[in-house]
Structures are given as C-alpha cells and as structure tokens.
N, C-alpha and C positions, 0 to 999 in steps of 0.2 A: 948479271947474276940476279936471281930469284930473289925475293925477299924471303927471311927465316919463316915467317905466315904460309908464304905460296908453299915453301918447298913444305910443310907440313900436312895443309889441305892437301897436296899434290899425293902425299905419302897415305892418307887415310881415303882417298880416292881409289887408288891402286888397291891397298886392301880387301876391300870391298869386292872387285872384283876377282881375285886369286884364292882368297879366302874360301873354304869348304864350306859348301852349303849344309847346315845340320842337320842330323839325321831327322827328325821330326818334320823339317818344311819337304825331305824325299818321300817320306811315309805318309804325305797329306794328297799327295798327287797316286799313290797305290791303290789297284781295284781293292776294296774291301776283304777280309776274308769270310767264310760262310760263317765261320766263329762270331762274328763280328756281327753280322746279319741277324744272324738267328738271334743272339742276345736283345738286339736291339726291339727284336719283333714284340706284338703286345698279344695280351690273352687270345682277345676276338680272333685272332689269324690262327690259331690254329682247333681242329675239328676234332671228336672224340667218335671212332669209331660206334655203330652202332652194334652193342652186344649179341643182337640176334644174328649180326652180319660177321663174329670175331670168331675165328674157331683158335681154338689153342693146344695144338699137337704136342705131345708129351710123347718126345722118341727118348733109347736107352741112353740118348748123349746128350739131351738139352730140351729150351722146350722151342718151338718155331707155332707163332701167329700170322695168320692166313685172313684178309678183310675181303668177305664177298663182294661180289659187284652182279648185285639183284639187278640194276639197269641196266646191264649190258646181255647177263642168263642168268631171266627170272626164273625159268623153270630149274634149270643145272640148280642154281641155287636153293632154291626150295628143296630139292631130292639132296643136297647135299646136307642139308639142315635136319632129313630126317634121317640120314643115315648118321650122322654127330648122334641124335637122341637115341637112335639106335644101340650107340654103341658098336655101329657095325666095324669100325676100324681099329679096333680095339685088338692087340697081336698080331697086328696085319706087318708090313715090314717094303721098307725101300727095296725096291728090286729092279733097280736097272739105274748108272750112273754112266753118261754118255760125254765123253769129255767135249767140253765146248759145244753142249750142247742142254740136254734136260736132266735131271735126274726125278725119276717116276717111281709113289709108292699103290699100293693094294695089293690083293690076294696073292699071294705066291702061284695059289693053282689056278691062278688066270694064265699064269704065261704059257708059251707055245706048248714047255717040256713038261709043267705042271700038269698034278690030277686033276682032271674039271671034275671027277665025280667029289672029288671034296670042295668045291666051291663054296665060298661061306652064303647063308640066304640073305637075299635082299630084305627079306620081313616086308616093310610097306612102301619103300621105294619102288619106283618105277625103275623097269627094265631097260628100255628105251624112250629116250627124248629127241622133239625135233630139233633140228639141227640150230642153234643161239650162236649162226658164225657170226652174223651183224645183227644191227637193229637200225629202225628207223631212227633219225636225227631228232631227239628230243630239246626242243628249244628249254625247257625249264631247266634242265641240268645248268650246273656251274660250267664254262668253258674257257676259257685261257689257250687262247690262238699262242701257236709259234709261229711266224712269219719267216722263218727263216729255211720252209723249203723242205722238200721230205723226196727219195724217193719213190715210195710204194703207196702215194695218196696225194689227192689236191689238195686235201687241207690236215696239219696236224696239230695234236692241243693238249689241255691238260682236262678231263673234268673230276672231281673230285678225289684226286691225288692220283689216276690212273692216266696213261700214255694212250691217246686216242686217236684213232685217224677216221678221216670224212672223206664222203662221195657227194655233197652237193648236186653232182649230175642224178644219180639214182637215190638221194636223198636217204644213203645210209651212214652208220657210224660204228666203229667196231676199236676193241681194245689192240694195240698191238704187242707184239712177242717182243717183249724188253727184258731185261735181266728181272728176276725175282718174280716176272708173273706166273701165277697157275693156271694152266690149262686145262681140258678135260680131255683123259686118253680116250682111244676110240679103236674101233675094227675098220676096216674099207668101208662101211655103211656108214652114211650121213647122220643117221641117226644110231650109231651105235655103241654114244657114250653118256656114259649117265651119271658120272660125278665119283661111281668107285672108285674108279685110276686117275690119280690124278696126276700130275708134273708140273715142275720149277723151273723155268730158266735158268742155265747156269754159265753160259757162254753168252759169243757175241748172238748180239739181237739177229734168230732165224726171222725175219719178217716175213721171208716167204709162207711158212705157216698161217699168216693173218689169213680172213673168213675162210679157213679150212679145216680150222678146229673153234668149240666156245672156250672163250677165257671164263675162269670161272673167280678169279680175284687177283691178289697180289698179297707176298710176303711182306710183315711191315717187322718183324723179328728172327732172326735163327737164319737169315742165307748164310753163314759159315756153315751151319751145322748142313746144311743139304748140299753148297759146290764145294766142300771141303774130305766130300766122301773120298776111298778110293774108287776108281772107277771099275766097271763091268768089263770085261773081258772076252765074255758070248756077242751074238751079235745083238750089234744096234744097241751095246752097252748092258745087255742083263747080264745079273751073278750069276756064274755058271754054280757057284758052291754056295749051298744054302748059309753056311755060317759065316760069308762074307757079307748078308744083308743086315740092316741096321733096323731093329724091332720098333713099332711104332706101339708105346705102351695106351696108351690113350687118344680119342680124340673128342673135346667137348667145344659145344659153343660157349660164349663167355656169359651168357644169360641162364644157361643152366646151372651157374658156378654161383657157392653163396656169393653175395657181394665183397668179403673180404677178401676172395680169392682173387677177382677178376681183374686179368691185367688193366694196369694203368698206362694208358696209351693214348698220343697222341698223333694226328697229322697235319702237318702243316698244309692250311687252305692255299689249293693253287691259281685260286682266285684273288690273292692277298697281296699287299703290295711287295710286303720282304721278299715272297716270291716270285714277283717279276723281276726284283733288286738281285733275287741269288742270279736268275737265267741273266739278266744284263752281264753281270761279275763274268759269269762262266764264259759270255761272251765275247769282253773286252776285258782280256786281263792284263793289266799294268804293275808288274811288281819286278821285283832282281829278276826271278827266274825265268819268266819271260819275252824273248825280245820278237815275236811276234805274235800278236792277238787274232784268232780265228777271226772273229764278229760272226763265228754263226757259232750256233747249237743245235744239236739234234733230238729228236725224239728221243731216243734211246740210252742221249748222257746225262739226261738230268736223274738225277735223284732224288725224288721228293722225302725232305725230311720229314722223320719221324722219331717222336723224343718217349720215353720211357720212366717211369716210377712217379708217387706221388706229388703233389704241389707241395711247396712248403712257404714258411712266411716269406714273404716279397714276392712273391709272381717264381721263384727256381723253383727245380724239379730234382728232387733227388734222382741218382742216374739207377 
C-alpha cells in the first residue's frame, strides 16, 4: 500500500494531465487575426496616397476613391487627370454591370445603341493613347515577391499596394485584374482607350485580360457602391433602360479639393513587415475554424489594407 504522500503526489500528477488546457495557452498557438496585425502595425508602414494620384467619385449613392498608378499608365493617367479638371465626368453615369465580372462607367452615348452625335468633347484630352498593357521592370519601385507561384506569370508581387506580375524573360511588368482594380475601356484598337471608360473589377480575378487592357489604378473606397449595383441585362451587361444606370455626380482629384475636404486616407506599405505578417497569417491559418492551412496565397486574395478618417491622439484613426 502507497504511502498517504505517494498516493497524493500520484493524484496531482494525474491532474495535470486531464485537466483542460486554458483557453489563453489555446489562443497563444492561433494564426493572429488581421485585427490584431493591423493594430499592432506603426505609423511608418503605412503610405498616404498621393493627392494628385486620388480621384474622388461622387455617384447619386456614395462616394468611391480611385489611386492612379502613373507607374504602371503614365500617359492613361495623365489624360485621366485632365479629364478630372475638366470636369468631363461630371453627369456621366454607370452603364454596364457584368455579373462576376466589371462594372463600367462614362458617356451613355458611347454605347453601341447610344447617340455618338451627342458625345460629350474631350476639351484637351487626348483621343487616343499607346497602348500602357505593360511596362518595363522598374527596379526603384517598392516590390514584395509572393513565392508562392501564380498561374499567368514567372513572377508575382505587391508594389506599392497594387497586384503585379513579371516577365523577367522579356523584362516586363504589368498590374493584374484582381478585384477592385480599374481598368481602361477600349474598341478592338490597341490604342483606343484613353481613360473616358473606365471599369472595376467586381468578380473573380479575369487575369486573362492582363497586358490586353491598361490598368489605370485601384479602388481604395466604395467597391460596395460599384459590385453591389443591379446588373445589366443587354449584352455584355449594359443598362438596356436608361433609368436603371447610376449617375456619376462629380468627379475630382483630391488636390483640386480645398484641403479640408480631402479624403483622409491611408495604405498599408506592402513593403512593410505587418504586411508580410498579414500574407504569412492568410497563409498558415491556425485557429477553431480551420482544420486545414493552405500555405499558399494568391495574387488576387490578398487585400491590401486600407484605413480611412483622421489621426487622432495615440497613433488611432477615427473610422
């Protein structure tokens, strides 16, 4: 027979091992969550669009901000910039919503059924531009490799918060069709778009479109307000009924705007380390829900964040 000692030790022994482990030492082995990440992140990581690059769409339902990508179509951009001071978008209106696919605004009497003789004038834009499907590989740019492999390119990345793919072999690099980028509409001619029509992603990533249209940026506010439209019904998604399109009351740069207007906006550097911390997360997730971790990521699921409204005392940000 045990001694009263042993059989005690014996009993706090056992314990130990049947005993539930506490929720805190289970939640210390869990992939973080981006909540979690992004709080942690410090000022320096994340980038303040530049104003001359911000356009800020005022449709009849909200407002939706658009960040140029002059690296990628210097020219698109430049003729987009003057059509903002123009004012040329100004009553123009959504007119074609493509399920799982783009939704496209400008002229109404661009479209097929449209008057061309009422075309609104370009003023001092140009009418056509060369074709901005790729550019050559700019070492200065920020880059942030994914190694984890791509379909439709040798190499894929982030560079300054946009989805990018590389040819190494032909030593180009080009934006890819991910959700929320804008594109530039076009006719069959290579060169026959010039930043009036523009489109959103609003489905799965076409990547087939990469270098066969220029990107002309990325949405960094309002995609509810553009894949949440009803969709077009004519073909290829346009409103067959004018009073189904959604009115585009304004569109300015945010450098045109007094300073008290101009959105407060940020983007998270995808050069930054919380941002290799989100893509790791997304790629080994460890929590309840689930019981198997990809270990990859794709071009087209990250989401680079992007935070809204003023700084306030301590490093937060009113929402």
């Amino acid at each position: 027979m045990l001694p009263r000692r042993a059989v005690v030790a014996l009993a706090l022994l056992a314990a130990l091992f049947v005993s539930p482990i506490p929720a805190a030492a289970k939640d210390a082995t869990a992939t973080p969550s981006r909540e979690q990440l992004l709080a942690r992140s410090r000022a320096a990581e994340w980038r303040t669009p530049d104003p001359d690059n911000l356009l800020v769409m005022q449709l009849s339902t909200g407002r939706v901000l658009i960040e140029l990508a002059p690296a990628f179509s210097p020219l698109h951009a430049a003729n987009i910039r003057t059509l903002a001071r123009q004012h040329y978008f100004d009553g123009l209106a959504i007119v074609r919503v493509q399920d799982n696919f783009v939704t496209q605004w400008g002229d109404p009497a661009s479209d097929d059924n449209g008057d061309k003789s009422k075309l609104r004038s370009l003023g001092k834009a140009r009418r056509s531009l060369p074709p901005e499907f790729t550019q050559p590989i700019d070492p200065k740019l920020a880059w942030t490799a994914l190694p984890d492999g791509d379909v439709y390119a040798p190499e894929v990345g982030f560079s300054d918060g946009f989805p990018v793919a590389r040819d190494p072999a032909s030593g180009t690099q080009w934006i890819a069709h991910c959700y929320g980028i804008v594109g530039v509409g076009r006719d069959v001619g290579a060169d026959s778009g010039n930043g009036s029509e523009l489109y959103a992603v609003i489905g799965q990533a076409p990547r087939r479109l990469d270098r066969n249209l220029a990107i002309a940026g990325r949405v960094l506010e309002g995609m509810p307000l553009l894949a949440g439209l009803p969709r077009g019904h004519g073909p290829m998604g346009f409103y067959r009924h004018p009073g189904r399109r959604t009115i585009i009351r304004s569109v300015r740069l945010a450098s045109a705007l007094p300073a008290a207007q101009r959105p407060a906006v940020q983007v998270l550097r995808t050069d930054s380390a919380t941002f290799a911390a989100l893509l790791d997360a997304q790629r080994h997730r460890h929590d309840a829900f689930y019981q198997v971790s990809s270990g990859k990521v794709g071009l087209c699921s990250v989401e680079v964040p992007v935070r809204l409204g003023a700084p306030a005392a301590g490093g937060q940000r009113h929402p």
